[in-house]
FIKOLZA-1660 file (N, C-alpha, C; in steps of 0.1 Angstrom, whole numbers, plus 5000, padded with zeros to 4 digits):
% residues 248
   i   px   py   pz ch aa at
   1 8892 5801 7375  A  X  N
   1 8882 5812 7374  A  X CA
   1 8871 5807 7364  A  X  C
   2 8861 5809 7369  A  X  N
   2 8848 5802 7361  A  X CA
   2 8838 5816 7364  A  X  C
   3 8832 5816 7352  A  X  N
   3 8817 5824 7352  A  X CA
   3 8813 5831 7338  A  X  C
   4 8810 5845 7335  A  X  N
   4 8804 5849 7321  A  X CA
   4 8809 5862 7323  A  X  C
   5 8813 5866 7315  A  X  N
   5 8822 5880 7312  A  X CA
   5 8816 5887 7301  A  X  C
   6 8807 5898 7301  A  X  N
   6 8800 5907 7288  A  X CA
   6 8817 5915 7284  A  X  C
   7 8819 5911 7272  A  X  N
   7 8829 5916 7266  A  X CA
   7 8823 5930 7259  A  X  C
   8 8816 5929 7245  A  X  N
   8 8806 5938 7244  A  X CA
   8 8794 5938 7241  A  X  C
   9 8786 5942 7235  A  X  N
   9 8771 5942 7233  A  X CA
   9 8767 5931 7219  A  X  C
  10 8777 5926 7214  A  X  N
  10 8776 5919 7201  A  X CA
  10 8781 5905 7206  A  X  C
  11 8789 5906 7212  A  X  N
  11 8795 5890 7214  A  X CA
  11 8798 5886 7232  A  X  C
  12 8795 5873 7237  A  X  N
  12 8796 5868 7252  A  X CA
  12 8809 5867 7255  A  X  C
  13 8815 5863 7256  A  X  N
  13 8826 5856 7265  A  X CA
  13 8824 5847 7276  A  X  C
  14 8827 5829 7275  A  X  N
  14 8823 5822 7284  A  X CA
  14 8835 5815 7290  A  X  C
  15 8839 5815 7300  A  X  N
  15 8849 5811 7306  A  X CA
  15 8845 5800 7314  A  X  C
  16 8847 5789 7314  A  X  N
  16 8844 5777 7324  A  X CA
  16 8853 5771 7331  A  X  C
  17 8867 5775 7328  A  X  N
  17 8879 5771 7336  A  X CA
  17 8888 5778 7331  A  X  C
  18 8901 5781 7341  A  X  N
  18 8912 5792 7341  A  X CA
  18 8920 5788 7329  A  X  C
  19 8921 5773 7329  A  X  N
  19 8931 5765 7319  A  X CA
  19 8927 5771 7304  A  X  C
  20 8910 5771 7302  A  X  N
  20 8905 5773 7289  A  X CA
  20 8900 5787 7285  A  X  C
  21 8899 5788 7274  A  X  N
  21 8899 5805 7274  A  X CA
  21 8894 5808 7256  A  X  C
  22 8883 5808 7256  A  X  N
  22 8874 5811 7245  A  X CA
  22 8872 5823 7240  A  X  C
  23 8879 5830 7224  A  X  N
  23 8880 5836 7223  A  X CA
  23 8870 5846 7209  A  X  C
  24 8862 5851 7210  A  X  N
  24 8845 5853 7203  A  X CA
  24 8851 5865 7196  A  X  C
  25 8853 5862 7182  A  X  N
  25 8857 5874 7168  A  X CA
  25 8846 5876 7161  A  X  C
  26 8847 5890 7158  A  X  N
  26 8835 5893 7149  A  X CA
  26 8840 5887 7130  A  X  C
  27 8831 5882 7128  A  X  N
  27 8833 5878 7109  A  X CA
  27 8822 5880 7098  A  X  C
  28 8826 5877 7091  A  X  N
  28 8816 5878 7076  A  X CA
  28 8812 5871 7066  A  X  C
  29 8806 5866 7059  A  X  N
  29 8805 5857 7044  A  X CA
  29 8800 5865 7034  A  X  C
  30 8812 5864 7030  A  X  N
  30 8809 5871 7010  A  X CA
  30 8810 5865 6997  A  X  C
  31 8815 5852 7005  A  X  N
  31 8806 5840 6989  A  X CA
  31 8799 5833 6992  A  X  C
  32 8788 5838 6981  A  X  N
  32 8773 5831 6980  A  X CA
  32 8775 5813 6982  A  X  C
  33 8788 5808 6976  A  X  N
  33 8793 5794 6976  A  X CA
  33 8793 5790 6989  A  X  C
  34 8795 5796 6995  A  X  N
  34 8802 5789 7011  A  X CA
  34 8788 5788 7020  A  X  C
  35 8779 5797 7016  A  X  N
  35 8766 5794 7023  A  X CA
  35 8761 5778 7025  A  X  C
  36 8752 5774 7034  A  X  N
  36 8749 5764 7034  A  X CA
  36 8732 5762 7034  A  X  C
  37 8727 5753 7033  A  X  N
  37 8712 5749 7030  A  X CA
  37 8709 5766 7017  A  X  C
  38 8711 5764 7011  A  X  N
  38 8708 5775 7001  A  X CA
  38 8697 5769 6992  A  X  C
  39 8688 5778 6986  A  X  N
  39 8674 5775 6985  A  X CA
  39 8676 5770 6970  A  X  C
  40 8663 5763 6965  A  X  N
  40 8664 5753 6953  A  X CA
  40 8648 5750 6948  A  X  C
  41 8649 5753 6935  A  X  N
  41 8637 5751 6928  A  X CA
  41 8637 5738 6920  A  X  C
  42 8622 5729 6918  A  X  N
  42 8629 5717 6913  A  X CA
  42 8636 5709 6918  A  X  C
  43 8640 5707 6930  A  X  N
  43 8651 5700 6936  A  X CA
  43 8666 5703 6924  A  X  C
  44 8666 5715 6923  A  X  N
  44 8677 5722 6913  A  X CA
  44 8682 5736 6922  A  X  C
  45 8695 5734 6932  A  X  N
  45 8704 5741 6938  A  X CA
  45 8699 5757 6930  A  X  C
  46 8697 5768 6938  A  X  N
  46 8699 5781 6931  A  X CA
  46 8717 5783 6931  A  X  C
  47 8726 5781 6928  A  X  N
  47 8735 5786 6925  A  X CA
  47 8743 5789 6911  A  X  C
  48 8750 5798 6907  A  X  N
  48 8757 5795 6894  A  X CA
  48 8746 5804 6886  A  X  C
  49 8748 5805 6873  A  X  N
  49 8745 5811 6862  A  X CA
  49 8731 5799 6854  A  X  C
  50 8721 5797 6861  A  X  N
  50 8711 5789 6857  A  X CA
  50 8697 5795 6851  A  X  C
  51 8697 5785 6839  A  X  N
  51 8687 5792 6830  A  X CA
  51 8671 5780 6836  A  X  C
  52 8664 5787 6828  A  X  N
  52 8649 5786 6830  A  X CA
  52 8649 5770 6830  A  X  C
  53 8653 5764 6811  A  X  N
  53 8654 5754 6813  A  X CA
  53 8665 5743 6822  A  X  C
  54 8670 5747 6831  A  X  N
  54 8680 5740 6838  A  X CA
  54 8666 5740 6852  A  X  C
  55 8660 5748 6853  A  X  N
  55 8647 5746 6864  A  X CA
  55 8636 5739 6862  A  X  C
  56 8633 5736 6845  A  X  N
  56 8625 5726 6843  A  X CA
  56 8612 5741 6842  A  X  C
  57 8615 5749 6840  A  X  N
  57 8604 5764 6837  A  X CA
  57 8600 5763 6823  A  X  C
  58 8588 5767 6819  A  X  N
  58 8583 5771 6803  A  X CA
  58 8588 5784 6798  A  X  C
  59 8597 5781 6791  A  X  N
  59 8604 5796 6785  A  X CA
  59 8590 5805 6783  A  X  C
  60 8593 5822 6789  A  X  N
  60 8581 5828 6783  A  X CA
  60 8575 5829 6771  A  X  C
  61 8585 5827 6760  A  X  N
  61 8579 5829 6747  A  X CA
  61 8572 5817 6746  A  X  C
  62 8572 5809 6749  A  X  N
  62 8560 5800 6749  A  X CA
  62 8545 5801 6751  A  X  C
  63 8541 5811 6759  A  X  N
  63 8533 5815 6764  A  X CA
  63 8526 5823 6757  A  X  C
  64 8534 5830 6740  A  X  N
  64 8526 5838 6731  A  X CA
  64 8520 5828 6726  A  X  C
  65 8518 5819 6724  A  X  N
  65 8518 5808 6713  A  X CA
  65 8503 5799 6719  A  X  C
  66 8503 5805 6732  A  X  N
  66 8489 5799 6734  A  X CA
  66 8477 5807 6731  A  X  C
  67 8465 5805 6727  A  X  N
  67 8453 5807 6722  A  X CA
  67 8446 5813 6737  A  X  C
  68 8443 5826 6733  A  X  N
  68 8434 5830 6740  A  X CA
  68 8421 5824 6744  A  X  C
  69 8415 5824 6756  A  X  N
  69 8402 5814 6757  A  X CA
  69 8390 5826 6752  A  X  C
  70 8393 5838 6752  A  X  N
  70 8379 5850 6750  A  X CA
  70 8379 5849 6735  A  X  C
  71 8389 5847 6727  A  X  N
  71 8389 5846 6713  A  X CA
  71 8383 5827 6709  A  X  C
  72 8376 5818 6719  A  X  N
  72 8372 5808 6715  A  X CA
  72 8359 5808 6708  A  X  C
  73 8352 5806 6697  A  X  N
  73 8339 5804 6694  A  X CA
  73 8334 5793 6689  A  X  C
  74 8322 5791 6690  A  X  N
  74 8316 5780 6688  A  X CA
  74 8303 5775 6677  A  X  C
  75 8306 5792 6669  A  X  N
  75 8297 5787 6659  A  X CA
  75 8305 5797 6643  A  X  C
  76 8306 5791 6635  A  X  N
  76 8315 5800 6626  A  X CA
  76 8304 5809 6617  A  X  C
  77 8310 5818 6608  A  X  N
  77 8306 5827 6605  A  X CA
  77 8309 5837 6591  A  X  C
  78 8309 5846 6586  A  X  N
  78 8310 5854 6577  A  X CA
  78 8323 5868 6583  A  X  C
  79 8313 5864 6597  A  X  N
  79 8326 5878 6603  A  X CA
  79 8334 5870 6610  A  X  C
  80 8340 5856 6614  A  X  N
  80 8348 5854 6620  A  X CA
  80 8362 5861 6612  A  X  C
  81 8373 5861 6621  A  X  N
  81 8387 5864 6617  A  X CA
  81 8395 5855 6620  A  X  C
  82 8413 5863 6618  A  X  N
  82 8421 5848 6624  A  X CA
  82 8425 5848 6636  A  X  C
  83 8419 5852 6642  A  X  N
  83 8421 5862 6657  A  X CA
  83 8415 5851 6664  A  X  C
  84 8404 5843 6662  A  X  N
  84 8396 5832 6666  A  X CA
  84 8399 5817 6662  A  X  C
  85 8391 5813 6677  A  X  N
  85 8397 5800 6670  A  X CA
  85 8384 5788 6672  A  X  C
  86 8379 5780 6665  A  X  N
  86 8363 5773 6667  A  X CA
  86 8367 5761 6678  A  X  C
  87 8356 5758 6682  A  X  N
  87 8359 5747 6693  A  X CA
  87 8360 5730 6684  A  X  C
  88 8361 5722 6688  A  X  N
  88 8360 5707 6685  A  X CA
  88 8348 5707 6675  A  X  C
  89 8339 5708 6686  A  X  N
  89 8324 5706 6680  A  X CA
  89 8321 5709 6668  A  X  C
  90 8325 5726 6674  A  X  N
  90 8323 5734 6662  A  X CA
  90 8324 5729 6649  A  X  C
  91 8340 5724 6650  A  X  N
  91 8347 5722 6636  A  X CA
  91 8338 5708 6626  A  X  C
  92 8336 5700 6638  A  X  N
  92 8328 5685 6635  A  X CA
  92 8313 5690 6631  A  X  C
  93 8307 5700 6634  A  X  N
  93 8288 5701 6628  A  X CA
  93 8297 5709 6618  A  X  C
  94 8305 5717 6610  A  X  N
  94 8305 5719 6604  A  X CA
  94 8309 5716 6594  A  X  C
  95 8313 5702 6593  A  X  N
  95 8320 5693 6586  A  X CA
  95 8308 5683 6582  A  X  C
  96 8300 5679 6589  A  X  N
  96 8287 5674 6588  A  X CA
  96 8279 5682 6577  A  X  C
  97 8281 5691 6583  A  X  N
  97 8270 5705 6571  A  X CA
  97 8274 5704 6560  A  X  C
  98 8287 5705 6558  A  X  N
  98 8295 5705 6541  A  X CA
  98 8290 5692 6535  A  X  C
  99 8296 5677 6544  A  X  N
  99 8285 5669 6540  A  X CA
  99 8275 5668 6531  A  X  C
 100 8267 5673 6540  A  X  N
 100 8250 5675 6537  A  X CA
 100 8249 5681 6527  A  X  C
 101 8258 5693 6519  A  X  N
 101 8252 5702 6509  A  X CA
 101 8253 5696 6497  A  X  C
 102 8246 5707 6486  A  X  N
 102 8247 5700 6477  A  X CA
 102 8269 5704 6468  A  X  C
 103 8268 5695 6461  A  X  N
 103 8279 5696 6455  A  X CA
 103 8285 5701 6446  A  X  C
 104 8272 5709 6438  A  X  N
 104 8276 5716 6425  A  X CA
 104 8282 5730 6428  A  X  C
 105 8281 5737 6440  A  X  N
 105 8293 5743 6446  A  X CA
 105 8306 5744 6448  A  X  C
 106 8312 5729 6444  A  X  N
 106 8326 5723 6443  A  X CA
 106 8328 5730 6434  A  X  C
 107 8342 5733 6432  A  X  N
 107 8353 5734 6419  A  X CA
 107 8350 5720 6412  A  X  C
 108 8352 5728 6399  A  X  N
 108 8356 5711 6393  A  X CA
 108 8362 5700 6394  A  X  C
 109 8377 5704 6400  A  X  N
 109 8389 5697 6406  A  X CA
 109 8377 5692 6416  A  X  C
 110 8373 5700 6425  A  X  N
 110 8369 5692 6440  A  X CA
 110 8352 5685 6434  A  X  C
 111 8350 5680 6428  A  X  N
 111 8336 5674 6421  A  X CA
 111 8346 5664 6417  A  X  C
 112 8354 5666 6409  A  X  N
 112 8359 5653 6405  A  X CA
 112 8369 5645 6415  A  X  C
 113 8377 5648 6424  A  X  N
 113 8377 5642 6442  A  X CA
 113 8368 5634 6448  A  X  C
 114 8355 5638 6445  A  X  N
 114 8346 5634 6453  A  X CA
 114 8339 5624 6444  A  X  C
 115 8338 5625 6432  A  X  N
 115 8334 5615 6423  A  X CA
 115 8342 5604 6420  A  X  C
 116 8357 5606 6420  A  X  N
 116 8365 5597 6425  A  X CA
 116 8365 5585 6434  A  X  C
 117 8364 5592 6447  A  X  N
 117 8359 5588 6460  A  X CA
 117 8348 5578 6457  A  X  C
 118 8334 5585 6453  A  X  N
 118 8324 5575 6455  A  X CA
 118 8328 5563 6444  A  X  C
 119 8335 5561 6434  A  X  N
 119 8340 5550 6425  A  X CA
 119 8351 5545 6432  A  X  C
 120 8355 5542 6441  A  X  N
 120 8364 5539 6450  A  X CA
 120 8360 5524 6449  A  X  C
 121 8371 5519 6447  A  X  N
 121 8370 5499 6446  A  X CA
 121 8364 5494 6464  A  X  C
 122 8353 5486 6467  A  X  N
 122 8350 5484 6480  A  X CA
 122 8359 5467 6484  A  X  C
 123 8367 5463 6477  A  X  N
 123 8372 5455 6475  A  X CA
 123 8383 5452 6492  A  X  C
 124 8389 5462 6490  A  X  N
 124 8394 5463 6501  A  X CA
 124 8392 5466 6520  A  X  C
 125 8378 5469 6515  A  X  N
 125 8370 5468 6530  A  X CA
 125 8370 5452 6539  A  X  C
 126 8369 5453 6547  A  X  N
 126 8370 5439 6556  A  X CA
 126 8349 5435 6551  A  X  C
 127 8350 5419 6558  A  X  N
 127 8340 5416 6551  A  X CA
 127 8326 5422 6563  A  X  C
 128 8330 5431 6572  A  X  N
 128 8319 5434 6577  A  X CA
 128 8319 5450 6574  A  X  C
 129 8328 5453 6572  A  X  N
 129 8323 5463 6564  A  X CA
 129 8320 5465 6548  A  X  C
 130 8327 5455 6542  A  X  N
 130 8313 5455 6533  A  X CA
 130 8297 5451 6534  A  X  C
 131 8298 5446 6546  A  X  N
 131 8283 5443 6546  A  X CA
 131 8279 5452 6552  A  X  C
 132 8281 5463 6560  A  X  N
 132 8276 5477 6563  A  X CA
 132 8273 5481 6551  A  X  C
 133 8278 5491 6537  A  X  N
 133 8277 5488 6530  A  X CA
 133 8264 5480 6519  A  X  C
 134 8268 5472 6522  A  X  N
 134 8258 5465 6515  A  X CA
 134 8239 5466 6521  A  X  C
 135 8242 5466 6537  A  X  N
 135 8231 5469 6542  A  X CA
 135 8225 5484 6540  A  X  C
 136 8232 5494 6542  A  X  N
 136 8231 5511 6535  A  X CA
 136 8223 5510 6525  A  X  C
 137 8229 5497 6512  A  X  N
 137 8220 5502 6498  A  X CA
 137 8211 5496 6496  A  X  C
 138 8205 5485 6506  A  X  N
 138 8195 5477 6511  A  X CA
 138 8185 5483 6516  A  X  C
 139 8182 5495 6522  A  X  N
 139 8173 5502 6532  A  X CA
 139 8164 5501 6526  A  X  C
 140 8154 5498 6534  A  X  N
 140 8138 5499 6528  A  X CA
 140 8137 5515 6526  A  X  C
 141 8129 5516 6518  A  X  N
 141 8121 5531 6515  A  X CA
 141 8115 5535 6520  A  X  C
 142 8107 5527 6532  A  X  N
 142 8097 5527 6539  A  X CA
 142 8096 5536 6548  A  X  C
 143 8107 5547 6548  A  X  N
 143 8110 5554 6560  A  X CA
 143 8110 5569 6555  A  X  C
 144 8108 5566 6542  A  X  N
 144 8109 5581 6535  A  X CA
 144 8097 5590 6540  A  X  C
 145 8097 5602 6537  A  X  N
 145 8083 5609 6540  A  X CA
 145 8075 5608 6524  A  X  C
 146 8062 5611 6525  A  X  N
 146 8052 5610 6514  A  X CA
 146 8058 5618 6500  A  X  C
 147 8062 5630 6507  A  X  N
 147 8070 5637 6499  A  X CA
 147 8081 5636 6490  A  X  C
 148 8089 5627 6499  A  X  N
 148 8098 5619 6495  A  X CA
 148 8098 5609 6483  A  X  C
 149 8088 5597 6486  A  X  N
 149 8085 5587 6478  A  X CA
 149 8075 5594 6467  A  X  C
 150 8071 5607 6464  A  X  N
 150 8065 5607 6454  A  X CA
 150 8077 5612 6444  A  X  C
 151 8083 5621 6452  A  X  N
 151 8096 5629 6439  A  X CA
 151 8102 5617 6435  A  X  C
 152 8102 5603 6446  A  X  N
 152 8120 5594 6438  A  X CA
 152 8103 5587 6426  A  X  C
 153 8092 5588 6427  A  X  N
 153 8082 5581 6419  A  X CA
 153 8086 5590 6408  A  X  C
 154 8085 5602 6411  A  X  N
 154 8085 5609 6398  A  X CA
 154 8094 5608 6386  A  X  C
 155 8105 5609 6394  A  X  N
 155 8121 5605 6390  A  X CA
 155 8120 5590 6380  A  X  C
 156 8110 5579 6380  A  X  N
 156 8111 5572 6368  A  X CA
 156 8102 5571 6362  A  X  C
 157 8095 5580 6363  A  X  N
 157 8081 5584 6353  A  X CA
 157 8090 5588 6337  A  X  C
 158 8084 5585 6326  A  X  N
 158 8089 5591 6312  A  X CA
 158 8092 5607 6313  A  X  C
 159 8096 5609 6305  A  X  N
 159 8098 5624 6300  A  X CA
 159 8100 5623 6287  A  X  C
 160 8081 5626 6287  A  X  N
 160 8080 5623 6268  A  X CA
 160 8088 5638 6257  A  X  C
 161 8085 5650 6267  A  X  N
 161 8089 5659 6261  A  X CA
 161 8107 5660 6254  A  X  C
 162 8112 5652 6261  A  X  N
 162 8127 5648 6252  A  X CA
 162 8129 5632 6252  A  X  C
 163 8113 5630 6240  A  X  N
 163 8114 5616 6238  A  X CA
 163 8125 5618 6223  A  X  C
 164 8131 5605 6215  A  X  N
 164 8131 5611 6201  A  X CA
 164 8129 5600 6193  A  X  C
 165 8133 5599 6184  A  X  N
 165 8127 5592 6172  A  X CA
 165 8140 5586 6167  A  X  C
 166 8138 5573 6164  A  X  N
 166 8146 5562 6156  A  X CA
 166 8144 5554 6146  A  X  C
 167 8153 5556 6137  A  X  N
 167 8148 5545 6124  A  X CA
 167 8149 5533 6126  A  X  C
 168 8140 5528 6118  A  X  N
 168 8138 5513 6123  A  X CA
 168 8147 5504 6116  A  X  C
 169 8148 5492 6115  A  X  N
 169 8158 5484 6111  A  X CA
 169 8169 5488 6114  A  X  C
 170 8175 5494 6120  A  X  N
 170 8188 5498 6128  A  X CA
 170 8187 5496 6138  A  X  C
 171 8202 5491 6140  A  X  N
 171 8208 5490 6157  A  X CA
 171 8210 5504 6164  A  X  C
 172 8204 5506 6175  A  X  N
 172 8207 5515 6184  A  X CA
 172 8213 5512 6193  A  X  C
 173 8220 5520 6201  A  X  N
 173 8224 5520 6220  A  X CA
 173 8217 5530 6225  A  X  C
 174 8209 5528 6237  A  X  N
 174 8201 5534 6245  A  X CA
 174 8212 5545 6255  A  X  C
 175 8214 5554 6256  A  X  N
 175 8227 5565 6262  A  X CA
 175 8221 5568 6278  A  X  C
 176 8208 5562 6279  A  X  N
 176 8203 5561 6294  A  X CA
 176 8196 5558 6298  A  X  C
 177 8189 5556 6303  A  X  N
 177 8177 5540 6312  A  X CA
 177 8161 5551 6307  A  X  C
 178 8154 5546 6299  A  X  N
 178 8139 5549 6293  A  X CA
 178 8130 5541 6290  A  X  C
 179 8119 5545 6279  A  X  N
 179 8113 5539 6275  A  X CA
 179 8114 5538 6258  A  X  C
 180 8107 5521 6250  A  X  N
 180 8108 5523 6239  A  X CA
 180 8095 5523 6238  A  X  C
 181 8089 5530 6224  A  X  N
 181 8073 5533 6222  A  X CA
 181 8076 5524 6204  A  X  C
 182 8064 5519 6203  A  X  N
 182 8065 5517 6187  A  X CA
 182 8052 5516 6180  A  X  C
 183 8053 5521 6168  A  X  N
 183 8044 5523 6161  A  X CA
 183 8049 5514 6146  A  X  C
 184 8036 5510 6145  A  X  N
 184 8038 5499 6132  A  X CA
 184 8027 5501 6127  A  X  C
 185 8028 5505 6109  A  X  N
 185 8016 5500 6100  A  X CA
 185 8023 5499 6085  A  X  C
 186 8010 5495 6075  A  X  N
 186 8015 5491 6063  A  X CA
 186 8003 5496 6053  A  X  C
 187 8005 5492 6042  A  X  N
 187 7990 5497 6035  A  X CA
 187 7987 5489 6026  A  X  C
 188 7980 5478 6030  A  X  N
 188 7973 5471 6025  A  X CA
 188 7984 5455 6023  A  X  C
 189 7992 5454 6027  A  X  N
 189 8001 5443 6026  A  X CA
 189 8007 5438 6037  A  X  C
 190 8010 5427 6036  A  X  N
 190 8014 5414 6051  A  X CA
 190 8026 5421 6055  A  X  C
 191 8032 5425 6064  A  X  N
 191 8038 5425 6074  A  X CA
 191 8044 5421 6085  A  X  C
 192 8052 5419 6089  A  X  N
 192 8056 5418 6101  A  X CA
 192 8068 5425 6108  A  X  C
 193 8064 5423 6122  A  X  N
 193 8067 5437 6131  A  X CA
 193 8075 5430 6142  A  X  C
 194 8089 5434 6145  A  X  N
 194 8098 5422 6154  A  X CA
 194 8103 5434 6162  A  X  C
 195 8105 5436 6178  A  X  N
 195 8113 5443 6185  A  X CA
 195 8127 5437 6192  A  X  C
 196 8141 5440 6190  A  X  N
 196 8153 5429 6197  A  X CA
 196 8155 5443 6210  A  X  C
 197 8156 5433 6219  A  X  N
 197 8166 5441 6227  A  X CA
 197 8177 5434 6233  A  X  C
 198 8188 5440 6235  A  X  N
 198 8197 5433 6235  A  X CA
 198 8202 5421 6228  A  X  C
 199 8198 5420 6217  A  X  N
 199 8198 5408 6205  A  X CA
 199 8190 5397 6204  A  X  C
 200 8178 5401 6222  A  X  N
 200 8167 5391 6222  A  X CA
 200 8153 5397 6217  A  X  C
 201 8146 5391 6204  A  X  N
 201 8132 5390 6206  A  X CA
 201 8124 5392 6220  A  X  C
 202 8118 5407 6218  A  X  N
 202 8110 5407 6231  A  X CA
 202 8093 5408 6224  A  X  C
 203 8093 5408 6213  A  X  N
 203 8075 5417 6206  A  X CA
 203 8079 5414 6195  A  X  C
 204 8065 5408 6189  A  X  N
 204 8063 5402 6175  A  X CA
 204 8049 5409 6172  A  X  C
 205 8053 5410 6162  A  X  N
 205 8038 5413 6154  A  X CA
 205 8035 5410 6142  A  X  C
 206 8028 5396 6137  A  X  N
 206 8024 5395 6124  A  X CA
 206 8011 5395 6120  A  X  C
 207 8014 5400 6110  A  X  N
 207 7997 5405 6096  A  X CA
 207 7999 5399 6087  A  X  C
 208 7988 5389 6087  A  X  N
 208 7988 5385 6072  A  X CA
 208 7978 5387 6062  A  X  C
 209 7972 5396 6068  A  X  N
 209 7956 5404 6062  A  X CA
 209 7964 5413 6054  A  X  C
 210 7959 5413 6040  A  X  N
 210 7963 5426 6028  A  X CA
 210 7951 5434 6027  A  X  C
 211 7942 5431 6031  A  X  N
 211 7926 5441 6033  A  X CA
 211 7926 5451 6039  A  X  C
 212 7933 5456 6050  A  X  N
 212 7936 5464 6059  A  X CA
 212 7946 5474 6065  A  X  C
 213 7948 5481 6068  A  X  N
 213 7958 5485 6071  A  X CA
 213 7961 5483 6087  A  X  C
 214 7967 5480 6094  A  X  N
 214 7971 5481 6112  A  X CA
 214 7977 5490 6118  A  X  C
 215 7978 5492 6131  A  X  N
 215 7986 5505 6137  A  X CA
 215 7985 5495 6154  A  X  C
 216 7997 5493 6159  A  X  N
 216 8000 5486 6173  A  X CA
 216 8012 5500 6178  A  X  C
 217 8011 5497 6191  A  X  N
 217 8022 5506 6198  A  X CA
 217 8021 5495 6213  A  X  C
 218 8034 5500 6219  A  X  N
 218 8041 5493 6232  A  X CA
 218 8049 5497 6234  A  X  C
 219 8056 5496 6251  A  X  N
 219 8062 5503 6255  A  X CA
 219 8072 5493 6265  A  X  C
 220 8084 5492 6264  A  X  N
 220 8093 5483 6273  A  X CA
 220 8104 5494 6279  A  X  C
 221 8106 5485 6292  A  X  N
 221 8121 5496 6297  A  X CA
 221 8131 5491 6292  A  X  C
 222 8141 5501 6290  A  X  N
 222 8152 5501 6285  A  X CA
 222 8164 5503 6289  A  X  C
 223 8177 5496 6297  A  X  N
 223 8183 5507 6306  A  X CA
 223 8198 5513 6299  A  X  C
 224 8204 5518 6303  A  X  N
 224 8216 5526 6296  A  X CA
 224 8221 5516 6287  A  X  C
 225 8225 5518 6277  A  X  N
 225 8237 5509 6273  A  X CA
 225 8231 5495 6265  A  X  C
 226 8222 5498 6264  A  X  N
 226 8213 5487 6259  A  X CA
 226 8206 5485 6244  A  X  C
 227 8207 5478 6240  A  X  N
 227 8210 5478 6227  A  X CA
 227 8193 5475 6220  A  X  C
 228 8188 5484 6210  A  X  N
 228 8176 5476 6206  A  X CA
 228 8171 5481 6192  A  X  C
 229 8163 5475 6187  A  X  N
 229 8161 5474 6170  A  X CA
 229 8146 5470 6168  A  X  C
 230 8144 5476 6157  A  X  N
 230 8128 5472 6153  A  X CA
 230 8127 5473 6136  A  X  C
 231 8125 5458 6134  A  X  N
 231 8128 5455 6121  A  X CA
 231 8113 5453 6115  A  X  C
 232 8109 5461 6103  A  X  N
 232 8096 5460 6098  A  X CA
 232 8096 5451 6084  A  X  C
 233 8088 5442 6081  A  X  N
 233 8092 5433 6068  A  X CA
 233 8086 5440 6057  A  X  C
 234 8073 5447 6059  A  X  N
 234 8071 5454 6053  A  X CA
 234 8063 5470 6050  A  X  C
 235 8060 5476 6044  A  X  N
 235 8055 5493 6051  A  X CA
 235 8061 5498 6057  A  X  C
 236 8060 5507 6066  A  X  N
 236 8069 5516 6081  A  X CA
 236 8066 5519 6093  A  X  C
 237 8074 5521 6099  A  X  N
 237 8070 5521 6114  A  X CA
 237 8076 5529 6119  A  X  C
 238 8076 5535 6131  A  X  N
 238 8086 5544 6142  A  X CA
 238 8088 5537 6156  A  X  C
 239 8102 5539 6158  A  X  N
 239 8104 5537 6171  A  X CA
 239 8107 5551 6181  A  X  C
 240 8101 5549 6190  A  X  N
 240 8104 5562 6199  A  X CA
 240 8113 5557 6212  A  X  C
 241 8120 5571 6217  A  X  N
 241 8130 5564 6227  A  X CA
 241 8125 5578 6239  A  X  C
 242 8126 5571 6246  A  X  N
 242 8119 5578 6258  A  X CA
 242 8124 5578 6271  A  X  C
 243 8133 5587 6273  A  X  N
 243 8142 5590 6285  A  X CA
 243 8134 5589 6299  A  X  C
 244 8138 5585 6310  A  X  N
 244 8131 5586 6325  A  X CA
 244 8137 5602 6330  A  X  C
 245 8126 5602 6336  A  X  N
 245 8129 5619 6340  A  X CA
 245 8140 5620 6349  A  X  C
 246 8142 5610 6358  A  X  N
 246 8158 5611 6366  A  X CA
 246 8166 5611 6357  A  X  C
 247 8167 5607 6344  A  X  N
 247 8186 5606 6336  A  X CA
 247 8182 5619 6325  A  X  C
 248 8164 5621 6325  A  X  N
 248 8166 5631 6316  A  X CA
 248 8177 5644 6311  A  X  C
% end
């Protein structure tokens, strides 16, 4: 007996020979395990008790931790908050600007940082960077504006108004880069008038007329730390000391 037999509406029945006899049950699967081709994230099986990181997922709390892009700005401010956050750029022109300002702003701590810094030994730079360096404090002037070169002119002009006065025949030290002025006379007797600086003879002055009286003045630079004297043989004289208006 061969042919197709409707058993019922759910399952066939196929009979191809008398001998064989095919028998079609209805069944079920109720573990998820036994399934086959079962779907997979990651080339990572869905089955079992699997967490986020077992899929290779960004935990969500990760996700508070990122910076809003509407809270980005790009120029800082008086009203910014911490709600914001500046871009690259931003942060770099404004690091440039601090730079550029002046520095009596600092805290004292942060003035003395910075003063630090520029006394910094250059010893340890490679030898082309000391010659950067070196080239920096080389620059011609030539590039300044008119305005420029007259203020840094001004800056070693005297400032007679806190010139002061020194006795003569005494050793001084100069406390910052000026001028010396000198005044020499006598009354009616030989003289002489000697200026040291640094322990060297720079200005002489001898009288050997007792008929007259004299009066000489002159003016040498003098820089910090410099040592100078004006010894009269006879009569009196003044020495003046005369600060430059930059160390005034």
């Amino acid at each position: 007996m061969s042919g197709i037999e409707i058993i019922n509406q759910d399952y066939v029945l196929v009979l191809e020979k008398a001998e064989y006899v095919i028998n079609v049950q209805s069944f079920s699967v109720s573990d998820y395990k036994a399934l086959s081709n079962k779907p997979s994230i990651n080339n990572v099986m869905l089955e079992g008790n699997i967490s986020s990181a077992d899929l290779g997922l960004v935990p969500a709390s990760d996700f508070s931790l990122k910076e809003d892009i509407a809270n980005k700005i790009v120029s800082l401010s008086a009203s910014a908050d911490d709600i914001q956050y500046p871009s690259a750029k931003c942060v770099y022109d404004n690091l440039h600007l601090k730079a550029d300002n002046d520095l009596s702003n600092l805290s004292t701590e942060g003035q003395a940082v910075i003063t630090a810094k520029a006394n910094v030994d250059l010893s340890n730079l490679s030898t082309e960077g000391q010659a950067v360096i070196d080239n920096k404090a080389s620059v011609d002037l030539s590039n300044l504006s008119t305005a420029g070169k007259a203020s840094l002119a001004d800056m070693v002009m005297p400032s007679y108004v806190n010139a002061v006065s020194k006795s003569v025949n005494t050793l001084h030290t100069a406390d910052k880069a000026g001028l010396l002025k000198i005044h020499g006379f006598h009354g009616g007797v030989a003289a002489d008038v000697k200026l040291y600086i640094d322990g060297v003879e720079v200005f002489i002055f001898v009288e050997n007329s007792t008929s007259s009286n004299w009066y000489d003045n002159a003016s040498y630079l003098i820089g910090k730390n410099s040592t100078y004297q004006l010894t009269v043989t006879s009569g009196s004289g003044i020495i003046r000391f005369i600060p430059l208006k930059g160390v005034a």
